[in-house]
Each structure stands twice: as structure tokens, then as C-alpha cells.
C-alpha positions as CSV (number, residue, x, y, z in Angstrom):
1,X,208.0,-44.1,-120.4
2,X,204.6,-43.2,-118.7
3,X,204.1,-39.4,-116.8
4,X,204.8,-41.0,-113.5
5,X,208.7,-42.3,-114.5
6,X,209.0,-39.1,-115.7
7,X,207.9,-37.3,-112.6
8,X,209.4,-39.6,-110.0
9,X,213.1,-38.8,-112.2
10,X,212.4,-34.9,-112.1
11,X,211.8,-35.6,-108.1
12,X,215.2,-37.6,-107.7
13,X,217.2,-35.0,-109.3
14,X,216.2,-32.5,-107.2
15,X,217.2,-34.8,-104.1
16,X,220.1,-35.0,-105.6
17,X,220.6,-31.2,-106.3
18,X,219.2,-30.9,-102.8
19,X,222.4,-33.0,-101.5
20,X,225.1,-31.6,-103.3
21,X,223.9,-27.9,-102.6
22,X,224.5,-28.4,-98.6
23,X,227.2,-31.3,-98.8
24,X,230.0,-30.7,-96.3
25,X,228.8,-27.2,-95.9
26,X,229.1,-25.6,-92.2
27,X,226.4,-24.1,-90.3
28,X,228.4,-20.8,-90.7
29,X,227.5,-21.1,-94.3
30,X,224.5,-22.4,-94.6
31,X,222.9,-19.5,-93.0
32,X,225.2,-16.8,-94.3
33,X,223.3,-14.4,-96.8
34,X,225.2,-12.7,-99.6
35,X,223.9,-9.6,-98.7
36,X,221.3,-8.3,-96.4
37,X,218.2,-9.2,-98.3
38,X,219.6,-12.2,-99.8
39,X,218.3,-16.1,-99.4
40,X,220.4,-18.3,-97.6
41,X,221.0,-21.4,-98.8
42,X,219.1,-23.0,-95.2
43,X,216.1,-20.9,-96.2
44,X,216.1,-21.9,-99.8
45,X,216.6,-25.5,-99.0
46,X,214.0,-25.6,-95.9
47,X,211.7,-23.3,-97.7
48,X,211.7,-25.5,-101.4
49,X,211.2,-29.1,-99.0
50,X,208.6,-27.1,-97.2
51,X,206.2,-26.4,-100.1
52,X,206.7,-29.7,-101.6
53,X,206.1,-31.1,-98.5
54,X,202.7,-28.8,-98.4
55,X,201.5,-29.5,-101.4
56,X,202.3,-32.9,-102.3
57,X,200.2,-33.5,-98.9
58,X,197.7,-31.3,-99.8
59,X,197.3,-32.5,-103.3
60,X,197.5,-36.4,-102.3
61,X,195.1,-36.0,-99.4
62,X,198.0,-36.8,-96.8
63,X,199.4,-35.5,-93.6
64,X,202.8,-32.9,-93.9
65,X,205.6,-34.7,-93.1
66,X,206.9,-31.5,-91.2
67,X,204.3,-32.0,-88.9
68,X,203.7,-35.4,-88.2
69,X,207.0,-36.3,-88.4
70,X,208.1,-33.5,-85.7
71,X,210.6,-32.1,-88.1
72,X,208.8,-28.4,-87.4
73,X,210.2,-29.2,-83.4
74,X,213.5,-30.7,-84.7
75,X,214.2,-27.4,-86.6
76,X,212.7,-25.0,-83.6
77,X,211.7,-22.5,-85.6
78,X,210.1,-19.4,-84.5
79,X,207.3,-18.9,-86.8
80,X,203.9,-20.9,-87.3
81,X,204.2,-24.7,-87.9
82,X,202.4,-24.4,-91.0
83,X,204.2,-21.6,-92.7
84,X,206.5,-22.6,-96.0
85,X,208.2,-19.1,-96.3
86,X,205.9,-18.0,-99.1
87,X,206.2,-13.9,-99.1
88,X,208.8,-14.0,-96.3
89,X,210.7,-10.9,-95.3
90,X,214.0,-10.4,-94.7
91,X,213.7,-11.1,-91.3
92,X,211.9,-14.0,-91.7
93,X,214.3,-15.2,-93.8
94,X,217.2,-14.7,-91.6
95,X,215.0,-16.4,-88.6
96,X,215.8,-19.9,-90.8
97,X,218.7,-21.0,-89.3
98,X,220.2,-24.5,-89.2
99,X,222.9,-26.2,-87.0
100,X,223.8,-28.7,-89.8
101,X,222.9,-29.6,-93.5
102,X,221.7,-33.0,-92.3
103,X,218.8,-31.4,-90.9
104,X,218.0,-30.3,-94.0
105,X,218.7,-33.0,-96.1
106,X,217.0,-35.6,-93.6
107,X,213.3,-33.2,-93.9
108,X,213.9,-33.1,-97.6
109,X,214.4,-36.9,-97.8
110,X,211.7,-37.9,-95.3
111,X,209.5,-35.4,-97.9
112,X,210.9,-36.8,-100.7
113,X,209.6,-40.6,-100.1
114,X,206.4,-39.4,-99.5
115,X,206.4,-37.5,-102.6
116,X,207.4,-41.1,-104.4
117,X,205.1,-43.0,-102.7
118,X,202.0,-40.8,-104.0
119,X,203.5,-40.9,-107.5
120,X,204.4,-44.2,-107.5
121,X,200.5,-45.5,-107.3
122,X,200.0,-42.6,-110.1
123,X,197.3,-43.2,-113.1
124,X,197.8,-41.2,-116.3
125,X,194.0,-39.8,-115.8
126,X,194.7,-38.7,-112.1
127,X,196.9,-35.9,-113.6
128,X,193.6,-34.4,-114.9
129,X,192.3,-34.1,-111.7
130,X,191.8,-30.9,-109.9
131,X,193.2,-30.1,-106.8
132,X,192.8,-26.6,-106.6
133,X,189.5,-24.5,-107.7
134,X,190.8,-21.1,-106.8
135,X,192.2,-20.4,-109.4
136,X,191.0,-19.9,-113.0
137,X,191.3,-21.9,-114.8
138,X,191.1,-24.9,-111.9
139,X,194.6,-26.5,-111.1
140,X,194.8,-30.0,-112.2
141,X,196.9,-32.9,-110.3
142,X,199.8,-32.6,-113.2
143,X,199.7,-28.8,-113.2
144,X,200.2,-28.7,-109.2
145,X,203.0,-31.6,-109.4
146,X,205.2,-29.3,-112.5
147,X,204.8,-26.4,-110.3
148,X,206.5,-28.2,-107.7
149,X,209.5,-29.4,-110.1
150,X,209.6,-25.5,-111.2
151,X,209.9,-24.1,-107.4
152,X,212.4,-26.6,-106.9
153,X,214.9,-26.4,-109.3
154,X,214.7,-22.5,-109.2
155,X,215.3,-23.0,-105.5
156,X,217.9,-25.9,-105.3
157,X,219.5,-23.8,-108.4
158,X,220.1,-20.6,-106.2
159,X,221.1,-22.4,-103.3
160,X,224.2,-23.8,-105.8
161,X,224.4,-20.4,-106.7
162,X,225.0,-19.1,-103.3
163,X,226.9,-22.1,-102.6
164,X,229.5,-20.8,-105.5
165,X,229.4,-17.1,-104.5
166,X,229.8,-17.6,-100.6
167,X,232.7,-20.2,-101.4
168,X,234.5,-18.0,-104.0
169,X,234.5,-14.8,-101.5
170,X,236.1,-17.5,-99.0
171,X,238.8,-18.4,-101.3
């Protein structure tokens, strides 16, 4: 199995994740925090898509999906088009607010094919490429693209988890 099969499966699992974390949920839920300084399971979701979204493109040399596919207008958003919810506050967080989980799911899948389509045309040696020289040492491609799968499945992980708590207090 080459680094891209391997890479393109971590990605599909966390669509999948992605999916069952906001299936048949309603808006009520979605956007209810478990306490006041709690993630909601819309800001987890939108807030995971968004910085794969940022730096898949970034990384790639494409365009944000978010913002040339108008998902930053479809959402309505009060905060800049660019932002990914890195350092948000609490009231930031409870600003992410979503009238259905489609919405969610249909940005993450719209992020999710371009994230496939970069990987698919993926050599082994462009995972030693750096994409990021801020840092010391440099960030290579395959260092950017694990950091991604880690963010996600913390993410999509506690947006299960809140899933579970919110659904047991309802019960």
C-alpha cells in the first residue's frame, strides 16, 4: 500500500465520522453546548472542515473551498471569511450556529473531494516537501497532511462525545 492509500483511508474515515456525528441530529442540538464554555458539535464540525479546508488549499496551492464555493455566505457567519476558529472564545464559539447538519456535512464533503483529489495525484517524494518554513524545524507536505488527520479525529471524536452526553441528558 503506498502513503497516499493510506492517507486517502484516514480522510474517508473521518467523512464518515463526520456523518455519523451530525446524522439525524436537530438544529436544537447541534448548537447546544454542554456547558457554557463547551464546543458544540456545529462548531467542532465547521471548525475541523474549516482547517482542513485551509490547509489542504494552502498546502496544495489551491483555492478554499469555503470561499469559492460560497459556503462562508451559505453558513452567514458573523466573523471574517477566512477565519477557521483557531483560538476562538466562547463567544465565538457560540456565534457558530447551523440550521441543519446538512450544511455541515455538504462543506465537509465539498472539502473532502478536494482533499482526495490533491492526494490522489500524490508522489511518495512530495511528502518531503515543505510547505511551511515558520516553524523549526520546516513543515514538510506529510507532516502538514498528519496534522490534519490528528485535528480531525480529536474534533470529529468530541463531537461523538457531545453527541452521547447531550443525547443521554435527553433521555
Amino acid at each position: 500500500m503506498h502513503a497516499k492509500d493510506i492517507l486517502i483511508d484516514a480522510f474517508n474515515r473521518i467523512q464518515e465520522e463526520v456523518h455519523s456525528a451530525v446524522e439525524g441530529l436537530e438544529p436544537d442540538v447541534l448548537n447546544a453546548r454542554p456547558s457554557h464554555d463547551a464546543n458544540s458539535i456545529s462548531w467542532l464540525i465547521w471548525h475541523l472542515t474549516r482547517v482542513q479546508d485551509d490547509h489542504i488549499a494552502d498546502a496544495f496551492g489551491l483555492d478554499q473551498v469555503w470561499l469559492t464555493q460560497d459556503w462562508h455566505k451559505r453558513f452567514g457567519l458573523d466573523m471574517p471569511p477566512r477565519d477557521t476558529g483557531y483560538g476562538h472564545s466562547s463567544t465565538k464559539v457560540g456565534k457558530v450556529r447551523v440550521d441543519s447538519g446538512t450544511l455541515l456535512t455538504g462543506y465537509y464533503d465539498a472539502v473532502h473531494e478536494q482533499t482526495l483529489g490533491a492526494l490522489r495525484d500524490l508522489a511518495a517524494k512530495d511528502l518531503e516537501r515543505v510547505v511551511d518554513e515558520r516553524w523549526d524545524p520546516p513543515v514538510t507536505l506529510g507532516v502538514r497532511l498528519v496534522s490534519v488527520l490528528s485535528d480531525d479525529h480529536q474534533h470529529v471524536g468530541q463531537a461523538a462525545y457531545v453527541r452521547g452526553l447531550l443525547q443521554s441528558a435527553a433521555s
